[in-house]
C-alpha positions in Angstrom: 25.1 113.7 130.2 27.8 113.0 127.3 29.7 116.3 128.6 30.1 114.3 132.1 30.7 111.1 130.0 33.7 113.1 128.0 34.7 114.8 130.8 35.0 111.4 132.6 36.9 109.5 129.6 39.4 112.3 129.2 40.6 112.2 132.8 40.8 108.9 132.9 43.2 108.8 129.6 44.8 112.1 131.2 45.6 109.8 134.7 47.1 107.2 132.8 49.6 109.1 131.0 50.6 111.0 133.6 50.9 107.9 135.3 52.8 106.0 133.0 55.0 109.2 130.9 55.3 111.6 134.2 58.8 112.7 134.2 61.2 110.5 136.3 64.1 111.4 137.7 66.3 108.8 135.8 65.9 110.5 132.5 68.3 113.1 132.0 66.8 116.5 129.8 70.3 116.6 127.8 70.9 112.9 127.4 74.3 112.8 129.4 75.5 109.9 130.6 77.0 109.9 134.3 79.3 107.4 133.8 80.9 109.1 130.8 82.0 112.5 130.4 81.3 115.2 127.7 79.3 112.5 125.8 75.4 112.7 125.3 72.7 110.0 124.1 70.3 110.8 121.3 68.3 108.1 122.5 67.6 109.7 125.8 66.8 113.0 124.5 64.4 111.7 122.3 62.9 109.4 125.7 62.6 112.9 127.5 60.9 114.5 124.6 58.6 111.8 124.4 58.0 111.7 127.9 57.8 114.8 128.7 55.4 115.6 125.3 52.8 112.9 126.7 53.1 114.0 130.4 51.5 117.4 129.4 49.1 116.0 126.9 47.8 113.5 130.5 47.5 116.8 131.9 45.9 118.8 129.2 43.2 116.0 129.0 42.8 116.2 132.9 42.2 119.9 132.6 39.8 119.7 129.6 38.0 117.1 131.0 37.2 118.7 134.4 35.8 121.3 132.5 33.5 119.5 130.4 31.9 118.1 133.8 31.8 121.5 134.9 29.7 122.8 131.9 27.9 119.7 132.3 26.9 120.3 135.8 26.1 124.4 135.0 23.7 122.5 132.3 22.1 120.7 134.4 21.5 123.3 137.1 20.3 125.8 134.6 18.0 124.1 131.9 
């Protein structure tokens, strides 16, 4: 029962940040900026990072929390 309840909470927390840090298309891996040539911006590489660091976390929680239902279902079957 807390496996499920685990399992539950983590893909819950995994949806969200996939939902809110998946990567968008508007954020550009080397920080160019189109209007300027040969120019990049710290500030987006670091959004990127961040962005795309949390959008694998969201679906490393997914992952691991499907999991624990699994094993929580394999319990139950097999007492």
């Amino acid at each position: 029962m807390i496996l499920n309840s685990i399992g539950l909470f983590l893909d819950v927390l995994g949806a969200l940040l996939l939902f809110k840090f998946g990567l968008p298309k508007n954020i550009n891996e080397h920080g160019s900026i189109n209007l300027i040539l040969e120019q990049e911006n710290n500030e987006e590489k670091g959004k990127w990072k961040k962005y795309n660091y949390l959008g694998k976390v969201g679906l490393i929680f997914i992952i691991i929390g499907f999991i624990l239902q699994l094993i929580s279902n394999l319990i139950k079957i097999n007492p």
